[in-house]
C-alpha positions as CSV (number, residue, x, y, z in Angstrom):
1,X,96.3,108.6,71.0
2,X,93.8,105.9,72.4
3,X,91.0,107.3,74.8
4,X,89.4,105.3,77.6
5,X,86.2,107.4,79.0
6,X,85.9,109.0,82.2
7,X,83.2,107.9,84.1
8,X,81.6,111.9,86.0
9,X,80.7,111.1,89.6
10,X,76.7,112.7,89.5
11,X,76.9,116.7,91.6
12,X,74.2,115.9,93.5
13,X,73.0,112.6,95.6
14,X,69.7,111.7,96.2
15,X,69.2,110.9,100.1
16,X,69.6,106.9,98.7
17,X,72.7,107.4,96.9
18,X,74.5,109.5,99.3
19,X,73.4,106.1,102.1
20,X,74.3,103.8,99.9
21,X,77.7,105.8,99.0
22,X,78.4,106.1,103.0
23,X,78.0,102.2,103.5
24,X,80.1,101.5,100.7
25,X,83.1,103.8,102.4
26,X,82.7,101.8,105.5
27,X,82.8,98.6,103.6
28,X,85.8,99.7,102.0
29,X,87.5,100.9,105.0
30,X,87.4,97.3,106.7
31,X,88.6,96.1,103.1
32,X,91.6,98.0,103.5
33,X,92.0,97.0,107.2
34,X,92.4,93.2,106.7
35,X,91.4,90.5,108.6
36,X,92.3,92.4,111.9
37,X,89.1,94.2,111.2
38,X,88.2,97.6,113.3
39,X,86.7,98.9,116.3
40,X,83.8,101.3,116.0
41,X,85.6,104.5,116.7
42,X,88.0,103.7,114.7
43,X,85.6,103.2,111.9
44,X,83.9,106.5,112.9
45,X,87.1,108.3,112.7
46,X,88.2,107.1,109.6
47,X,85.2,107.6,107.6
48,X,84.3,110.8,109.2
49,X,80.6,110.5,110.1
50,X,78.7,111.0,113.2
51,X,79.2,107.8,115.5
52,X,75.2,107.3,115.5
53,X,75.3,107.2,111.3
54,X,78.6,105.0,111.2
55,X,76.7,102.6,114.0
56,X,73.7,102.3,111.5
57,X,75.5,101.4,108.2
58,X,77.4,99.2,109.9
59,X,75.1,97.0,111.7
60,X,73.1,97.0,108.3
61,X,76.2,95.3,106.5
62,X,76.2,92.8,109.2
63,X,72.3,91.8,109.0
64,X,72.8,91.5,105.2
65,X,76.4,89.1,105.7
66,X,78.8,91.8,104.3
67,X,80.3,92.6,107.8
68,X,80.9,90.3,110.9
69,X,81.4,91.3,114.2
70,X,83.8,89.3,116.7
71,X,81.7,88.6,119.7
72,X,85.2,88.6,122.0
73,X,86.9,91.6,120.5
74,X,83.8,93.6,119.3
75,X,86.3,94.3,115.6
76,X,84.4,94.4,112.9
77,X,85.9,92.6,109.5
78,X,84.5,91.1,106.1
79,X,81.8,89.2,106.3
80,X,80.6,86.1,103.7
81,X,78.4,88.6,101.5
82,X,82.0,90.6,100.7
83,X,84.0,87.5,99.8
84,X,81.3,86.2,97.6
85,X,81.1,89.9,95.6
86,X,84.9,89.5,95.6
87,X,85.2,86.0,93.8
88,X,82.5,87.1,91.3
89,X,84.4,90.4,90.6
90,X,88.1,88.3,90.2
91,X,87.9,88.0,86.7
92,X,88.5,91.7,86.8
93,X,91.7,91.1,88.0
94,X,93.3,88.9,85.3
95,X,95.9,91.0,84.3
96,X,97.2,91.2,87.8
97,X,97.2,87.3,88.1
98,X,99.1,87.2,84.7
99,X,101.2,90.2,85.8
100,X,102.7,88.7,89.3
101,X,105.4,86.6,87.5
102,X,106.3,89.9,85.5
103,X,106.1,91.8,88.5
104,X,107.9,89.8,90.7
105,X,111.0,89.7,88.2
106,X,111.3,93.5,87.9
107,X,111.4,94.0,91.5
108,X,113.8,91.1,91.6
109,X,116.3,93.0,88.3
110,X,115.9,96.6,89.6
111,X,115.6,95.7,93.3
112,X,113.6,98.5,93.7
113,X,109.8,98.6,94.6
114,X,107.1,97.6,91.4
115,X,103.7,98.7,91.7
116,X,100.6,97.6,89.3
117,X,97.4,99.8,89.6
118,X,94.6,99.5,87.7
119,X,92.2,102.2,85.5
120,X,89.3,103.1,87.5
121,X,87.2,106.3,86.0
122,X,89.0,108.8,87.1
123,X,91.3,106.8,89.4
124,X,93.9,104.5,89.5
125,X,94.0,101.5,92.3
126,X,97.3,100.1,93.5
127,X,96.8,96.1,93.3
128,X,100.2,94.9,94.5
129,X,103.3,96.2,95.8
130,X,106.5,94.0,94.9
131,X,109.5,94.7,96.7
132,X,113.4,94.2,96.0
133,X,116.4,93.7,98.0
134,X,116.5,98.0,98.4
135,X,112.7,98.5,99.3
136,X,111.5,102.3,98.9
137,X,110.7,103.1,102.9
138,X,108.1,105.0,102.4
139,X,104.0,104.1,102.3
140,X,103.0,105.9,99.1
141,X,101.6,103.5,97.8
142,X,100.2,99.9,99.1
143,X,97.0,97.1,97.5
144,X,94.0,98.5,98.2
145,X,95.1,102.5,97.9
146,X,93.6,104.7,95.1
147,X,94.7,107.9,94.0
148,X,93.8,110.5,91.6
149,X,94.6,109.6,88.1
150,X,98.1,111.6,87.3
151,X,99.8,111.1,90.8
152,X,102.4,108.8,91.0
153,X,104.3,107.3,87.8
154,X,102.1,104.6,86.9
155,X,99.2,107.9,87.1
156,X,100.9,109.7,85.2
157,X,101.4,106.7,82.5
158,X,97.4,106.4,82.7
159,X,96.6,109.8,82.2
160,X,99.0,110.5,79.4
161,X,97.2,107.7,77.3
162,X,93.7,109.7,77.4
163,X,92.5,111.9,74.9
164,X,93.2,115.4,75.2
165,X,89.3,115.8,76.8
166,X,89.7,113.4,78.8
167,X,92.9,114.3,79.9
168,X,91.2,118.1,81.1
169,X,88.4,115.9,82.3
170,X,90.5,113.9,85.2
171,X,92.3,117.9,86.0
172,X,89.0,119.3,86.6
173,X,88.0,116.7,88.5
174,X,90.5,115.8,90.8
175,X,91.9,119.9,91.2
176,X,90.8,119.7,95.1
177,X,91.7,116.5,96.2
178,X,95.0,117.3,94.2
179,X,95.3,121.1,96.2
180,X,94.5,119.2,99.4
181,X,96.4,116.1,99.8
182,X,98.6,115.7,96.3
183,X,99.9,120.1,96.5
184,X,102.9,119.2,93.9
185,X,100.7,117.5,91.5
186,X,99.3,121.0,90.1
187,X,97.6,120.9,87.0
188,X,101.3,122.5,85.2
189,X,103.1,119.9,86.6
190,X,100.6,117.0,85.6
191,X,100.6,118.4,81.8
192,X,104.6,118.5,81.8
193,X,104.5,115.1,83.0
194,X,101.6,114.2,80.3
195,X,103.9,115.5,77.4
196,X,107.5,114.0,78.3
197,X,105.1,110.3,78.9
198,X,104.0,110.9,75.5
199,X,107.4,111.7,73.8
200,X,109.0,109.3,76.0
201,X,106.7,106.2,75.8
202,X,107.2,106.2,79.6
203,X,106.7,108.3,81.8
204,X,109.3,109.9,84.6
205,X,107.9,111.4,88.3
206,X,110.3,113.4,89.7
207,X,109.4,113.5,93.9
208,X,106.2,115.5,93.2
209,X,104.4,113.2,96.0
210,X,107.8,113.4,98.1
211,X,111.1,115.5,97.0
212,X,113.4,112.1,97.5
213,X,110.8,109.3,96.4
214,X,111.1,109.0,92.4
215,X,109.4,106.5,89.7
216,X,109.3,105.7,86.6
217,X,105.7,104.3,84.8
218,X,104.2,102.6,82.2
219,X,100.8,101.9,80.7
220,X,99.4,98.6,80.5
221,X,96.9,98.3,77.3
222,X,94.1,95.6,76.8
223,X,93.9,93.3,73.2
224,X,92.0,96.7,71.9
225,X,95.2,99.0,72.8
226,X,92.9,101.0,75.3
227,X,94.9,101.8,78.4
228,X,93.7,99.7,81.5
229,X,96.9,99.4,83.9
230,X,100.0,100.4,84.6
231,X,103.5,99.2,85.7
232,X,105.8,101.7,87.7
233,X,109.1,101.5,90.1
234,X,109.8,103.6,92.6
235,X,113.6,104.1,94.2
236,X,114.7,107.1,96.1
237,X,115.9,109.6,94.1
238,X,119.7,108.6,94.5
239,X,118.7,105.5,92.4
240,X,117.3,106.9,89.4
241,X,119.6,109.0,87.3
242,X,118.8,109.9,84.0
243,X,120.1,106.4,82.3
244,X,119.2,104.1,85.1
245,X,115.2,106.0,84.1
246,X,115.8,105.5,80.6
247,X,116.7,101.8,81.0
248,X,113.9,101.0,83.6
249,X,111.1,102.4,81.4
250,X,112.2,101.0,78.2
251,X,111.9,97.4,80.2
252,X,108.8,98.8,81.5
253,X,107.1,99.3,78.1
254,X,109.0,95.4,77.3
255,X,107.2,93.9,80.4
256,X,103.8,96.0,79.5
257,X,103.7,94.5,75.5
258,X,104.4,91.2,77.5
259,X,101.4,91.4,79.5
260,X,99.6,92.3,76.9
261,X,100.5,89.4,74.4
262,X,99.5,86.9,77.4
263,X,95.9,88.2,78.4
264,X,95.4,88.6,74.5
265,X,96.6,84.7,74.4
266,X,93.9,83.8,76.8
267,X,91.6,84.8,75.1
268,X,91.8,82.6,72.1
């Protein structure tokens, strides 16, 4: 079984790490916002710190360029700084660029809803949402969300490609985000789901973030077989019997040795 490391978040900030940490939620926030961008309280509320604090960080990210401030509606959105740190990070995101086409033609063939997340330490980040002629309703999932590795399908694909360490590692690590927002995603459940991906090749999420929202997942591996993606669709659970699983994660795995072979092709 190929390992990827888990990157261990440090117990204890010092006072200009726990700053910088707190400005970087904020930036992420208006990320996630769009170019609508957010009024102070509603930045305030969403990051959860004092209004004084959230006022400070903010206006700091728009002296250095990384935030802008509309002088009509007083929303705050991306500034220049944050686009310029997002076309030097792109090359990150090749797989996704050489995924879309893939993507778009499983949601197109299952007409369900195809998700690609990336690995991130002990995450994994949703990068695009494709959507088929019978859309899952539901938000679990849109660009821009992360969740602890092992929730949802394409988690669960992740996770089951660690080592065994690292495997305990992500448990240990995400046990009260997972008690507090993700309570079916126990650590039982996430080890059942762990050994049917590994005997499987795929792996199958029956409603443990909602009882009628299932998905089936698949990893995504780099030219070095580490595990650095995945590939999951999500129906409601009327949708995915037993066979119509089967055959959707076999062309999962197909579509994830396909992205493969074309990054590794790039890189000739």
């Amino acid at each position: 079984m190929s390992t990827s490391p888990v990157s261990v978040p440090s117990p204890q900030d010092t006072a200009g790490a726990q700053t910088l940490r707190r400005g970087l939620m904020v930036l992420r926030l208006l990320t996630r916002a769009g170019p609508g961008g957010l009024r102070m309280g509603e930045i305030c509320r969403h990051v959860a710190l004092a209004k004084s604090t959230a006022v400070r960080l903010t206006r700091t990210l728009v002296d250095e360029g990384f935030v802008l401030q509309d002088s009509v509606s007083g929303r705050y959105r991306l500034g220049p700084e944050a686009f310029a740190v997002g076309l030097a990070a792109e090359p990150s995101y090749e797989l996704q660029r050489l995924a879309a086409p893939i993507l778009r033609g499983m949601a197109a063939e299952t007409e369900d809803t195809v998700f690609f997340t990336v690995l991130h330490g002990y995450e994994n980040i949703c990068l695009s949402r494709d959507e088929g002629d019978f859309p899952i309703r539901n938000q679990l999932l849109k660009p821009g969300d992360r969740v602890p590795l092992g929730v949802g399908a394409g988690g669960a694909a992740l996770l089951a490609a660690l080592g065994d360490d690292d495997v305990r590692k992500v448990l240990a690590l995400t046990l009260t985000l997972r008690q507090h927002k993700y309570p079916r995603c126990t650590d039982q459940a996430l080890m059942r789901q762990v050994a049917e991906a590994r005997e499987r090749g795929f792996c199958v999420m029956p409603g443990l973030l909602l009882p009628d929202a299932w998905a089936v997942g698949a990893v995504v591996r780099d030219a070095n077989a580490q595990p650095v993606a995945s590939i999951s669709v999500a129906a409601i659970r009327s949708r995915l019997g037993s066979t119509r699983c089967t055959l959707i994660g076999h062309r999962l795995v197909q579509a994830s040795a396909n992205i493969t072979a074309l990054a590794a092709q790039l890189r000739r």
